[in-house]
C-alpha positions in Angstrom: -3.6 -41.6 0.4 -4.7 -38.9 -1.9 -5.6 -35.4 -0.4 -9.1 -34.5 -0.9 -11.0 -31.0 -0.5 -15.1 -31.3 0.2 -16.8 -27.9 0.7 -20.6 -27.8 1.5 -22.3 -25.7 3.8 -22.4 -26.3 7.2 -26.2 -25.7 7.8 -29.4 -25.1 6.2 -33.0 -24.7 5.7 -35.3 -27.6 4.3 -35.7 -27.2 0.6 -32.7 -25.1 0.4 -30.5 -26.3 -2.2 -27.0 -26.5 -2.1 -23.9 -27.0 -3.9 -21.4 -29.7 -3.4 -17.9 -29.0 -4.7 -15.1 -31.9 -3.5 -11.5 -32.2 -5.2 -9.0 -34.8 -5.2 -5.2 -34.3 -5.7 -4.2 -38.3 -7.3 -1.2 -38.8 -9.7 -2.9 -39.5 -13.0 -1.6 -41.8 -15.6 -3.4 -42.0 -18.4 -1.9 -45.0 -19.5 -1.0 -43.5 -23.2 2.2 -42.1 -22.5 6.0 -43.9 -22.5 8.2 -43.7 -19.5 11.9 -42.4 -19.7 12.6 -46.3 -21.0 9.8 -46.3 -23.7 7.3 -48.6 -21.7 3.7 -46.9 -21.8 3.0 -46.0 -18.3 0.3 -47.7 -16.6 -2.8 -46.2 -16.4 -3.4 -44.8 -13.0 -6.8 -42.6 -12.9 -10.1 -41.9 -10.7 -12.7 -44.4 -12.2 -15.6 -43.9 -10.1 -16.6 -41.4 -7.6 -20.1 -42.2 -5.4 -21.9 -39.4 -3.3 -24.3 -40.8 -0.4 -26.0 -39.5 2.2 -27.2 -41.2 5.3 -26.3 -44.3 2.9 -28.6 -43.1 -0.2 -26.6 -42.3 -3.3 -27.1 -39.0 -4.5 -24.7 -38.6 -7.3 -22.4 -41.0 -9.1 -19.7 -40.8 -12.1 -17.3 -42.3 -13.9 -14.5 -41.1 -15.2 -12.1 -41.8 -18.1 -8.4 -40.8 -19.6 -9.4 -37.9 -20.5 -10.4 -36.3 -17.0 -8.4 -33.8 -15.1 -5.5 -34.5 -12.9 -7.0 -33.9 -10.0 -10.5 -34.6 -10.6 -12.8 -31.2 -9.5 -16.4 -32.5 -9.5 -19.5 -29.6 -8.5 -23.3 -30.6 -8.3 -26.5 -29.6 -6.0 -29.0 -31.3 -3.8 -32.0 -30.4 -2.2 -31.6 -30.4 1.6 -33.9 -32.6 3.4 -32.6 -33.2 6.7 -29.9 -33.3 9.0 -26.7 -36.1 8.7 -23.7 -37.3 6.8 -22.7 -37.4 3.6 -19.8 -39.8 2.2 -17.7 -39.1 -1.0 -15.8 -42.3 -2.4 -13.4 -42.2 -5.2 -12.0 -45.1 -6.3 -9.7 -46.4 -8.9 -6.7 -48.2 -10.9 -4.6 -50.8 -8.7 -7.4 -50.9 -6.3 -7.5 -47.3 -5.6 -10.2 -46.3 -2.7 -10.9 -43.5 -0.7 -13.7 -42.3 1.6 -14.1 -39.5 3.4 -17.5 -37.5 5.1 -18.8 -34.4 6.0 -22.2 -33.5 7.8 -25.0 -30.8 7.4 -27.3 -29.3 9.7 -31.0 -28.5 8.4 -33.2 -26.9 10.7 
């Protein structure tokens, strides 16, 4: 299991918008580069990472080779209403992690 970092504020007022900033620490391979016996290493990155809230995407990517090692991914949304959001990354050898975090708007 990776370690991930999510920060979002806790609370806020409808029509606010906020910023979303998460970060996951995964071992990337970009699948380029020889081992100590000369093999290329398999690639081992973040493909995909999915946003929802209360089940609604709100922001997808996918990413390639060429991404940091420990993919660091920022973007807005307009707050709405209270509830949960879910960040999923997934990728190479069946890769997948979830984890959520709530807001309060009020």
């Amino acid at each position: 299991m990776a370690r991930t970092l999510i920060n979002l504020p806790k609370s806020a007022k409808p029509g606010d918008t906020i910023t979303i900033k998460t970060l996951i620490s995964h071992p990337m391979e970009t699948g380029f580069r020889p081992g100590a016996d000369g093999r290329i290493l398999p690639r081992n990155i973040v493909t995909h990472f999915v946003c929802r809230f209360e089940d609604e995407e709100i922001f997808r990517v996918e990413l390639f080779p060429a991404s940091a090692a420990n993919p660091y991914l920022t973007f807005t949304w307009i707050a709405t209403r209270s509830g949960r959001f879910s960040f999923t990354w997934r990728g190479d050898g069946g890769f997948d992690q979830t984890e959520s975090a709530a807001i309060t708007v009020a």
